[in-house]
C-alpha positions as CSV (number, residue, x, y, z in Angstrom):
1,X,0.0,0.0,0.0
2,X,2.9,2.6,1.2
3,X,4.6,1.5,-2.2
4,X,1.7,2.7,-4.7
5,X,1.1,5.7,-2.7
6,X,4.2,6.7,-3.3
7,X,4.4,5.3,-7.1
8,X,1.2,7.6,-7.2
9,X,3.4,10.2,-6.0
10,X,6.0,10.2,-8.2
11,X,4.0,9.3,-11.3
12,X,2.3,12.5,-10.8
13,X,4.3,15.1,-8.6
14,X,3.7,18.3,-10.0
15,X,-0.4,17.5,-9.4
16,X,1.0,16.8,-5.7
17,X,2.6,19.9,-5.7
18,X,-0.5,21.8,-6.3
19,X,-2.5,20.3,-4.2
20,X,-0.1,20.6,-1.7
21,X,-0.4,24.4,-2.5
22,X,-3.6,24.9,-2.8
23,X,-4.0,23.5,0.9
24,X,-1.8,26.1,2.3
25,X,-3.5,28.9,0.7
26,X,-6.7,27.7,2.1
27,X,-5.1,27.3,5.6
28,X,-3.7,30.6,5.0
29,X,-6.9,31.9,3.9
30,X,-8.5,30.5,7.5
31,X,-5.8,31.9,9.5
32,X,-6.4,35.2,8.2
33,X,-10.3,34.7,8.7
34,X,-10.1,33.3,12.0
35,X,-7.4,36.1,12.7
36,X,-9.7,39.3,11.4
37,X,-12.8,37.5,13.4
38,X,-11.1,37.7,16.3
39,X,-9.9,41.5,15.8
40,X,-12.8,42.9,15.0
41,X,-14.6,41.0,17.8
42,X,-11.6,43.1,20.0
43,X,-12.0,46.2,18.3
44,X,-16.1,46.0,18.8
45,X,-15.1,44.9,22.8
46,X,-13.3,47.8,22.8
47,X,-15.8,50.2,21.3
48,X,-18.5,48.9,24.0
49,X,-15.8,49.6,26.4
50,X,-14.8,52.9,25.4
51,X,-18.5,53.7,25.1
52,X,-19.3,52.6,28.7
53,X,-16.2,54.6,29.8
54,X,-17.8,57.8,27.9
55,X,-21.2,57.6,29.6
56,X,-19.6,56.9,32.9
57,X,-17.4,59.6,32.6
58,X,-20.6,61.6,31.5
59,X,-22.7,60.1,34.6
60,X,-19.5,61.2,36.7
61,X,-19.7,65.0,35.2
62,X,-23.5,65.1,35.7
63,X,-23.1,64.4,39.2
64,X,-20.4,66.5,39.7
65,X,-22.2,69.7,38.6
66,X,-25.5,68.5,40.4
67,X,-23.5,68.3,43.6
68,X,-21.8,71.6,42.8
69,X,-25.3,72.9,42.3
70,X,-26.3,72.5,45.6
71,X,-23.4,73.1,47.8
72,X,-23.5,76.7,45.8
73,X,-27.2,77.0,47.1
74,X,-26.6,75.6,50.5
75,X,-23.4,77.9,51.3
76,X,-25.1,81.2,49.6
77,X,-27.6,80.8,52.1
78,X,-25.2,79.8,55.4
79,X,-23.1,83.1,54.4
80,X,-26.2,85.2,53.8
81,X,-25.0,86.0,50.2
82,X,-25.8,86.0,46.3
83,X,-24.9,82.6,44.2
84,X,-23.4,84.6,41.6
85,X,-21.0,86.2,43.8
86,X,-20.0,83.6,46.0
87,X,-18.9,81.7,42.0
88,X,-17.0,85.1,41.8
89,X,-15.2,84.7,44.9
90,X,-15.1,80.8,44.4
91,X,-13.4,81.6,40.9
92,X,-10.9,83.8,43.1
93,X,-10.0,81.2,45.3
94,X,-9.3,79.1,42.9
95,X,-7.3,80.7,40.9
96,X,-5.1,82.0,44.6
97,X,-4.6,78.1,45.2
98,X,-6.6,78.8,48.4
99,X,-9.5,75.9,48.7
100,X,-13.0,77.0,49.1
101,X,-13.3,75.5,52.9
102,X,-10.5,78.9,53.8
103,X,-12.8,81.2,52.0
104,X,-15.8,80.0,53.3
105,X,-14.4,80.2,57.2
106,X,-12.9,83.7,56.0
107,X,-16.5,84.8,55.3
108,X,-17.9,83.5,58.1
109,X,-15.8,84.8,60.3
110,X,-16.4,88.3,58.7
111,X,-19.7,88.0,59.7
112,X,-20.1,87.0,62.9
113,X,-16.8,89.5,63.9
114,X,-18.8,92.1,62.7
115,X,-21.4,91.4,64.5
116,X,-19.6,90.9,67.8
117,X,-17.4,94.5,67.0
118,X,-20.8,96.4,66.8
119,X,-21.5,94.5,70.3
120,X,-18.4,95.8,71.7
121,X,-16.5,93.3,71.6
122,X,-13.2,95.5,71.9
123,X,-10.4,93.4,70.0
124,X,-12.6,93.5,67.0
125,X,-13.6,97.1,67.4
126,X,-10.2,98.3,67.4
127,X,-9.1,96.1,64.7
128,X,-11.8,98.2,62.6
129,X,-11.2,101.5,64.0
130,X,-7.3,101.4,62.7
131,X,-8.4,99.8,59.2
132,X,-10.6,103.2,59.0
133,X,-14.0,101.2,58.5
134,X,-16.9,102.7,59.8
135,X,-19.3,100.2,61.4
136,X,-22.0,101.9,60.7
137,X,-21.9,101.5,57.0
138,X,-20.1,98.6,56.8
139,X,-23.1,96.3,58.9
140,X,-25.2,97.8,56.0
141,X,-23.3,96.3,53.0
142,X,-23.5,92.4,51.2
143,X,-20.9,90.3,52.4
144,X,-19.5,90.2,49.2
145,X,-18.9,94.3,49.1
146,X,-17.9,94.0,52.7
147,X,-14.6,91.4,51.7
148,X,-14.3,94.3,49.1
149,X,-14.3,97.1,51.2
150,X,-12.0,95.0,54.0
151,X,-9.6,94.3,50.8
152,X,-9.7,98.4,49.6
153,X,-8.7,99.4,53.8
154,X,-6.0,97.2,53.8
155,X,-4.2,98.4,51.0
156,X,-4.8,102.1,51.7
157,X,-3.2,101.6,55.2
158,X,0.1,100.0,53.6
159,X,-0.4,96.1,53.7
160,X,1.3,97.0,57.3
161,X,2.2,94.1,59.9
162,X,-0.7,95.9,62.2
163,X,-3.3,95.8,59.2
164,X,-2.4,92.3,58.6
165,X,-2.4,91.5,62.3
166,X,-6.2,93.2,62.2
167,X,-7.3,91.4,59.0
168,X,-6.4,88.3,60.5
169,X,-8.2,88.7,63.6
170,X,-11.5,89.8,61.5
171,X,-11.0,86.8,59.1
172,X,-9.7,84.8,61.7
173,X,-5.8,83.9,62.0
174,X,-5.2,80.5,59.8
175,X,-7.7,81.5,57.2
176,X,-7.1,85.5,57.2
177,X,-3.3,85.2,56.0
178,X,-4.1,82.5,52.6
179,X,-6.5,84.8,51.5
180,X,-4.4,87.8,51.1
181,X,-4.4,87.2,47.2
182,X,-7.8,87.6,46.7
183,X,-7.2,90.4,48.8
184,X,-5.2,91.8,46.3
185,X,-7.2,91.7,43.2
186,X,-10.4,92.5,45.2
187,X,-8.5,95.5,45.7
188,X,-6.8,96.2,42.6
189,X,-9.3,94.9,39.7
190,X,-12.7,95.7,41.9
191,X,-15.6,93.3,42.3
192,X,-17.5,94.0,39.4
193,X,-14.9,93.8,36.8
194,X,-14.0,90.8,38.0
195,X,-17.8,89.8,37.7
196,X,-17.9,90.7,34.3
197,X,-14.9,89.0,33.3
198,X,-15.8,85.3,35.3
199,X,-19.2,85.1,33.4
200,X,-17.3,86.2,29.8
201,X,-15.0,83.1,30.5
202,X,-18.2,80.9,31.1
203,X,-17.0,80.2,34.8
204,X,-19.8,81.6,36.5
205,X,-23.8,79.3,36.2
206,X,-26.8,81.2,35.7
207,X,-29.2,81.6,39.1
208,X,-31.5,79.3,37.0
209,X,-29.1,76.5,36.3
210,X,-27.9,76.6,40.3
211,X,-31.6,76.5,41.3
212,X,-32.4,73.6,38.9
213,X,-28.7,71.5,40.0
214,X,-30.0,71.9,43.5
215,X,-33.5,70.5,42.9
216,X,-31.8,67.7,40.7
217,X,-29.7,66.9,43.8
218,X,-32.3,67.0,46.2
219,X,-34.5,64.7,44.3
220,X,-31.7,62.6,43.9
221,X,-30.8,62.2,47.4
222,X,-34.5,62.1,48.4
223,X,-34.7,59.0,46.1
224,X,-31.5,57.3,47.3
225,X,-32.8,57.7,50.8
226,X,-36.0,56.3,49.6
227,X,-33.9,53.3,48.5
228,X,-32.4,53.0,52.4
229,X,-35.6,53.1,54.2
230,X,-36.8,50.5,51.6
231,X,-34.0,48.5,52.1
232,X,-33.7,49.1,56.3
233,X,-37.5,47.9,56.4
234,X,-36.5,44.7,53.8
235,X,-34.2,44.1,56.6
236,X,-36.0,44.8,59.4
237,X,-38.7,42.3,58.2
238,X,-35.8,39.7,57.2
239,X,-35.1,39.8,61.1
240,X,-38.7,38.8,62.0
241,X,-40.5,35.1,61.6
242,X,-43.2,37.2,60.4
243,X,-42.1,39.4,58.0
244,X,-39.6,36.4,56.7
245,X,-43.5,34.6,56.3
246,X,-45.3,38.0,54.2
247,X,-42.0,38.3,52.1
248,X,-42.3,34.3,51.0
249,X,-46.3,35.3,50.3
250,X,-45.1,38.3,48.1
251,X,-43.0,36.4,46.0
252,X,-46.0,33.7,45.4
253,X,-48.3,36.7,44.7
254,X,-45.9,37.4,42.1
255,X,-46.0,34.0,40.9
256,X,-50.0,34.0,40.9
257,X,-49.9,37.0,39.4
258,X,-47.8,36.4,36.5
259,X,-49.6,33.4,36.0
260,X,-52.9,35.4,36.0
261,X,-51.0,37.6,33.3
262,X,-50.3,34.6,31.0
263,X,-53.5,33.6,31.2
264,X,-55.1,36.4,30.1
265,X,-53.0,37.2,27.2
266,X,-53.9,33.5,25.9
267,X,-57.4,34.5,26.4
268,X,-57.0,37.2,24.6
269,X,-54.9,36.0,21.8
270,X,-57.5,32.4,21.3
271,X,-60.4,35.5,20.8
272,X,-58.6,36.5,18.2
273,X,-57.3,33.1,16.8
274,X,-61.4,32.6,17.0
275,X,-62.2,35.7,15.5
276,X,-59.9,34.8,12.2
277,X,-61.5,31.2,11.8
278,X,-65.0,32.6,12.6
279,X,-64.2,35.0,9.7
280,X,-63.4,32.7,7.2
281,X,-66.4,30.2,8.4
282,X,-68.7,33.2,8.0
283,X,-67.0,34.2,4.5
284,X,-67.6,30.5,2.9
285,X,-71.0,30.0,5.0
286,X,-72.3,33.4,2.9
287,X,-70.9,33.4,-0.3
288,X,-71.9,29.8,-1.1
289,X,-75.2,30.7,0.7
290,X,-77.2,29.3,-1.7
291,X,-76.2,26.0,-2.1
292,X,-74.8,25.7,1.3
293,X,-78.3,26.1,2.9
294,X,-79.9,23.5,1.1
295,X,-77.5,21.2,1.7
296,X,-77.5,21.6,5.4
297,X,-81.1,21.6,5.6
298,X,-81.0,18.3,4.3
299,X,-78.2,17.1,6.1
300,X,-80.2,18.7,9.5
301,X,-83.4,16.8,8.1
302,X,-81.9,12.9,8.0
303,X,-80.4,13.6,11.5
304,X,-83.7,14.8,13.2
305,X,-85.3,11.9,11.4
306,X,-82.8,9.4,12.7
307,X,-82.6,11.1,16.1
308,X,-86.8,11.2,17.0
309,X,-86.3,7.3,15.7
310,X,-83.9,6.5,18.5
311,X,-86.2,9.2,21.0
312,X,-88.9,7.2,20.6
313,X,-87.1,3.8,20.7
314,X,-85.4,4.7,24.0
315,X,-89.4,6.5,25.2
316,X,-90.0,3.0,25.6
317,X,-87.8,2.7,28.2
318,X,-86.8,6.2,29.6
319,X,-89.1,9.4,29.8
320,X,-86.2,11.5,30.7
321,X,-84.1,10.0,28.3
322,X,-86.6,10.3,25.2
323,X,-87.0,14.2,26.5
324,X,-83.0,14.7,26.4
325,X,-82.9,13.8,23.3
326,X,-85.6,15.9,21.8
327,X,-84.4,19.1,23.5
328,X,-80.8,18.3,21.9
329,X,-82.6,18.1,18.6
330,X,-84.6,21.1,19.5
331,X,-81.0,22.9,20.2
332,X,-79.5,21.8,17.1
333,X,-82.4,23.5,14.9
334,X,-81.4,26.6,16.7
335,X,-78.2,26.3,15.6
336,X,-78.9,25.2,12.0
337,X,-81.8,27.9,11.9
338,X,-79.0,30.9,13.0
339,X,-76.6,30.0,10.8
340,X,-79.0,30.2,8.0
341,X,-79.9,33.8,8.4
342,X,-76.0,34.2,8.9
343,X,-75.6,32.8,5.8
344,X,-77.9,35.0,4.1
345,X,-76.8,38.1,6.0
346,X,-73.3,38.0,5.3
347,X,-73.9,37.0,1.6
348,X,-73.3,40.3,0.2
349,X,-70.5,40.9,2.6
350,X,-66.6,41.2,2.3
351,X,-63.9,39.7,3.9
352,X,-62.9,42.3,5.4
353,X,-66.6,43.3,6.6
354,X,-67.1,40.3,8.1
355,X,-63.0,39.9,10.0
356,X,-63.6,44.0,11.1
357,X,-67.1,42.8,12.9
358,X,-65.4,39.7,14.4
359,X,-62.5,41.7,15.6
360,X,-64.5,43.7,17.5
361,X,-66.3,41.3,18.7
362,X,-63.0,39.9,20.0
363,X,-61.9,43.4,21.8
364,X,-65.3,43.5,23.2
365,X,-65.2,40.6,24.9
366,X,-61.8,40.7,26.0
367,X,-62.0,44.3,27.6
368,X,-65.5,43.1,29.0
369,X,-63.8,40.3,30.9
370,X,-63.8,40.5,34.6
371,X,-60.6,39.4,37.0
372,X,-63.0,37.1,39.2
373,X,-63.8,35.4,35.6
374,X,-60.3,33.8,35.2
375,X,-58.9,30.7,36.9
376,X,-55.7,31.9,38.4
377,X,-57.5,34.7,39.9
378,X,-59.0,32.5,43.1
379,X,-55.0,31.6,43.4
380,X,-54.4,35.7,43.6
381,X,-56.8,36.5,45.5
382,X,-55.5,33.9,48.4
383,X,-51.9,35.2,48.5
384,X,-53.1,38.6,48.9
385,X,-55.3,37.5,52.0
386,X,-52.4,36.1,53.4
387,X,-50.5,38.8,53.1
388,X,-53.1,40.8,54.9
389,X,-53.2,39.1,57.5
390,X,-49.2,38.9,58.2
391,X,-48.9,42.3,57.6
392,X,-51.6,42.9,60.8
393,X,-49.4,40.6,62.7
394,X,-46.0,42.7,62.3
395,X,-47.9,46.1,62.4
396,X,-48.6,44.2,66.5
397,X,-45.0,44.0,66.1
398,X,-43.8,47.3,65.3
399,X,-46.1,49.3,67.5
400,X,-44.7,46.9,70.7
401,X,-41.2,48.8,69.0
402,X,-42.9,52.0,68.8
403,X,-44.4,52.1,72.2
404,X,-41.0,51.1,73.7
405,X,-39.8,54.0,72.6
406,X,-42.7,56.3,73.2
407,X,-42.1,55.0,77.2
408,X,-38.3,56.1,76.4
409,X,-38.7,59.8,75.6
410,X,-41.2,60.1,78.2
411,X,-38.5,59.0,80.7
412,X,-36.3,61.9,78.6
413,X,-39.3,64.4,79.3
414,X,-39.9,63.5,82.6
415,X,-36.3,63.9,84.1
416,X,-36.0,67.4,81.9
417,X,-39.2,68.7,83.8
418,X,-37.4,68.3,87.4
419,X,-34.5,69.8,86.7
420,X,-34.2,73.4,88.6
421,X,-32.4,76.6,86.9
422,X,-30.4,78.4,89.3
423,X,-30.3,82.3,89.2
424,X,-27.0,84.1,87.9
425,X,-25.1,86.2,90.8
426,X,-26.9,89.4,89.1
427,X,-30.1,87.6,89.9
428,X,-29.1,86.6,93.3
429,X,-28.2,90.0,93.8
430,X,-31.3,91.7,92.5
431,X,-33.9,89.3,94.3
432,X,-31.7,89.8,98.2
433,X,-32.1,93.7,97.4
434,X,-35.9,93.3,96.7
435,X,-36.5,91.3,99.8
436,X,-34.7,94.0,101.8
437,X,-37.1,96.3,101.0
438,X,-39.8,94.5,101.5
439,X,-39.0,93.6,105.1
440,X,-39.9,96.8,106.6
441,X,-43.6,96.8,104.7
442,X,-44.9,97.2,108.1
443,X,-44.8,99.3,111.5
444,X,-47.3,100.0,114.2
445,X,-47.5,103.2,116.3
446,X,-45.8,103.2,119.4
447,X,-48.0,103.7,123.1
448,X,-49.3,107.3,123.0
449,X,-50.0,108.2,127.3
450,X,-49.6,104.0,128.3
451,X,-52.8,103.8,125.9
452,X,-52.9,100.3,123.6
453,X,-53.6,102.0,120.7
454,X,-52.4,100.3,117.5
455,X,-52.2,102.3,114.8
456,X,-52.7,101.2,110.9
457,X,-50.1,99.3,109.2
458,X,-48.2,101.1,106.4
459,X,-45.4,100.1,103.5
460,X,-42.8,102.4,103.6
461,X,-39.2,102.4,103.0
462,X,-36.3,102.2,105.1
463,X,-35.7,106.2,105.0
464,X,-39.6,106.9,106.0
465,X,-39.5,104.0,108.7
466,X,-36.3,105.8,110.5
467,X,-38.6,109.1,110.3
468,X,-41.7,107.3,111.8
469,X,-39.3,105.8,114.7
470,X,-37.9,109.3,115.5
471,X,-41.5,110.9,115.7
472,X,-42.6,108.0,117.5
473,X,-39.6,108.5,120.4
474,X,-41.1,112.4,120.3
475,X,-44.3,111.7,121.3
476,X,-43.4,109.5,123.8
477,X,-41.2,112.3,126.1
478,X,-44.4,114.4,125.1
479,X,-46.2,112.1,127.3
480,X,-44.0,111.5,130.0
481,X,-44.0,115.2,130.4
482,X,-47.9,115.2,130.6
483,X,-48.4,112.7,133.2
484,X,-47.4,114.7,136.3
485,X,-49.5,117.8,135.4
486,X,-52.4,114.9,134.9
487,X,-52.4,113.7,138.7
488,X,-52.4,117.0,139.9
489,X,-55.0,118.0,138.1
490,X,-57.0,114.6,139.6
491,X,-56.1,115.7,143.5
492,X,-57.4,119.3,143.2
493,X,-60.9,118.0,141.8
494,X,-61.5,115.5,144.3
C-alpha cells in the first residue's frame, strides 16, 4: 500500500505539488479569517468599552455639577449672600490656590466679627477703627462688598504688619493670612470687573441652572434615601419570623400574578385566533349561501329523522331519556336555523366586513372580561389575603417597637421637667435687694399716754420708717412730760 502511494506520487508530482499548495492557501486563507474575526470581535469589545467609559465619565460630570449645584445653594444661604457672587469669589480662590473651605471660614468669620465688633466686643472694634472702616456702613453692605471694602482698607493703610495682624483677627488667623491674594485683586481689579470677566470666560452658572442642579440633587438624594428606608424595612422584616413569612407570600403573589397575566393574554390572543377562523367560516357559509343552505337543511333533516327514531325507541324505556334527546334536537335546529340567516346576511358581505365585525367582537369581549372570571384569579386573591393578614401581625410587632420608645422619651421628658435653673449672681443679687425692702412693709405706732392704741399698718421704705421711729420717740417724752400735770389736776378736783 505505502509502495503505490508513493508510485502515485512520483507518477504524478507536480499535481502533488499543487495540491499541496492549494491546501496552504486555504489554511492561509482561514488563519487570516479566523485572525480578522477575532480583531474585529476586540475592536467592537473595545468600542462597548470605550462607550461605557464615555457615559460613565458623562454620569460622573452630571453628578459633579448637580452636587456643585447644591453646595452653591446651601453655602449662599449659610453666608447670607448672592450665588453669583460667591462663583466670583469661588473663581478667586481658585485661581489664589486657596481651597474654598479657607474662603468660606474667611466669610464667616467676617460675619459674625462684625457682628460681635458692633456689640463691643473690643479686639474686634479696634481692629476696625485702625483699618478706617466705619461700622455703621459697613453692617449695611453684602458680604460680598464688605470682603471688598476690607480688601480696599488694607491696601490704603500700607499692607502693614498691624493691618495684617487686624485682618487676621476679623477673618480669623489661619484663614485671614491665605487669603491675602484675593485680597489683592479685590482691591486692585474691583468686584464688578471681576464679575464681568468670570461670566465672559463661562465660569460663572446662571441663578437658573444653580436653582435647577439643586432640585436635581435634592430629588436625587431624596430618592437614594428612599432606597435605604426601603432597604432598612426589607431588613427589618428579614429579622422577623413574620415578616420572613409576608415576604415568601409576596413572591407567590408574584408568581400567581404572573400566571394570572399569561393567562389572560392566551385568552385574549384564542379571541382573536377565534375571530380569524369565525371569519373565514362566516365568508364561505355566505358566499356559497345558496347551495350551502340546502344542503345543510338536508343534512339537518336525516339527522332529526334518525334522532326522533332513536327518541322514541329509548321513550319506551326512559321518559327523561326520550325528552334529552328531543331538547338536543330542539338545540340543534337553533343552531342550524342561525346559521341560515347568517348565511344569508353575510352573503353580500366582504372579507374584510365580516373579520372588522369579528374583531371587535373579539376586543369587546376581551376588555369586557372580569378578573373574578379567570382561573388563576382564586390563586391571587389567596396570596393577597395572606399577606393581609401577616402584615396585621407585624404592624402588632412594630407598634410593641414604637411604644418602647414612646415609654423612652417620656422618661427623657420627665427627668428634663425636674431639673431646677439656678439664678445668675446678678439675679441673686437683685432678688436679696428686693427682699430687703420688703421687710420693713410694716410698722405699728408706738404707746401714746400708756394707751394700747395700734395704729394702721403702712409700706414704707427704710428712710420713711427711721422718720416714723424718730417721731414716734417724740411723742413718747411728750407724754412722760404730761403725766405729772395729769395727777395734779385729779387731786385738786377731788
Amino acid at each position: 500500500m505505502q509502495s503505490s502511494i508513493i508510485a502515485k506520487i512520483g507518477l504524478n508530482s507536480a499535481g502533488f505539488k499543487t495540491g499541496l499548495a492549494q491546501c496552504r492557501a486555504i489554511a492561509g486563507n482561514f488563519k487570516n479569517q479566523v485572525g480578522g474575526l477575532f480583531s474585529g470581535i476586540g475592536s467592537q469589545i473595545m468600542g462597548a468599552m470605550g462607550i461605557s467609559m464615555g457615559v460613565a465619565g458623562f454620569s460622573a460630570m452630571a453628578m459633579k455639577a448637580i452636587d456643585a449645584g447644591s453646595k452653591i445653594t446651601d453655602m449662599a444661604t449659610h453666608l447670607r449672600i448672592g450665588t453669583t457672587e460667591l462663583q466670583i469669589l469661588h473663581s478667586l480662590a481658585r485661581d489664589a490656590g486657596v481651597d474654598f473651605s479657607k474662603l468660606e471660614m474667611s466669610l464667616n468669620n467676617l460675619n459674625m466679627r462684625t457682628i460681635e465688633a458692633i456689640d463691643g466686643n473690643k479686639t474686634y472694634k479696634d481692629a476696625f477703627d485702625r483699618l478706617k472702616i466705619s461700622l455703621t456702613d459697613f453692617i449695611k453692605l453684602p458680604v460680598e462688598q464688605r470682603l471688598e471694602k476690607l480688601a480696599v482698607a488694607y491696601k490704603e493703610t500700607g499692607a502693614s504688619v498691624q493691618s495684617l495682624n487686624d485682618v487676621s483677627n476679623i477673618l480669623g488667623l489661619k484663614a485671614g493670612s491665605q487669603t491675602l491674594e484675593i485680597l489683592d485683586r479685590l482691591a486692585s481689579d474691583g468686584l464688578p470687573k471681576l464679575t464681568q470677566a468670570a461670566i465672559e470666560a463661562g465660569q460663572v452658572m446662571d441663578e437658573e441652572t444653580v436653582v435647577a442642579l439643586d432640585n436635581a440633587g435634592d430629588e436625587i438624594a431624596r430618592w437614594q434615601n428612599w432606597i435605604i428606608v426601603a432597604f432598612g424595612g426589607f431588613l427589618a422584616d428579614m429579622g422577623s419570623s413574620i415578616g420572613r413569612q409576608k415576604w415568601g407570600y409576596m413572591i407567590g403573589l408574584k408568581f400567581a400574578q404572573a400566571g394570572q397575566y399569561i393567562e389572560e393574554a392566551l385568552r385574549n390572543i384564542g379571541n382573536y385566533i377565534l375571530a380569524t377562523f369565525s371569519t373565514i367560516f362566516r365568508y364561505l357559509n355566505g358566499k356559497f349561501a345558496d347551495f350551502v343552505i340546502p344542503i345543510r337543511n338536508i343534512y339537518f333533516g336525516l339527522v332529526k329523522s334518525f334522532y326522533n327514531g332513536i327518541a322514541t325507541i329509548v321513550g319506551l324505556f326512559s321518559d327523561s331519556m326520550e325528552d334529552a334527546i328531543r331538547r338536543a334536537l330542539d338545540g340543534l335546529e337553533k343552531v342550524n336555523r342561525k346559521v341560515n340567516e347568517l348565511a344569508k346576511k353575510d352573503q353580500n358581505k366582504s372579507f374584510m366586513d365580516i373579520f372588522t365585525e369579528e374583531i371587535s367582537n373579539a376586543q369587546q369581549k376581551n376588555s369586557g372580561r372580569k378578573k373574578s372570571d379567570l382561573w388563576t384569579s382564586s390563586s391571587v386573591d389567596w396570596w393577597k389575603k395572606e399577606i393581609e393578614q401577616a402584615e396585621k401581625l407585624r404592624k402588632i410587632e412594630k407598634e410593641v417597637i414604637k411604644q418602647s420608645e414612646e415609654n423612652r422619651k417620656r422618661k427623657y421628658a420627665t427627668a428634663d421637667r425636674s431639673v431646677k435653673i439656678k439664678d445668675s449672681e446678678e439675679q441673686k443679687k437683685s432678688r436679696d435687694k428686693k427682699s430687703k425692702v420688703q421687710n420693713y412693709n410694716d410698722s405699728s405706732l408706738a404707746e401714746i399716754g400708756g394707751g394700747d392704741l395700734t395704729a394702721a399698718r403702712y409700706d414704707v421704705s427704710e428712710k420713711q420708717l427711721s422718720e416714723t421711729k424718730k417721731q414716734s420717740k417724740i411723742l413718747k417724752q411728750i407724754a412722760e412730760n404730761t403725766e405729772p400735770t395729769k395727777s395734779k389736776i385729779e387731786l385738786l378736783m377731788k
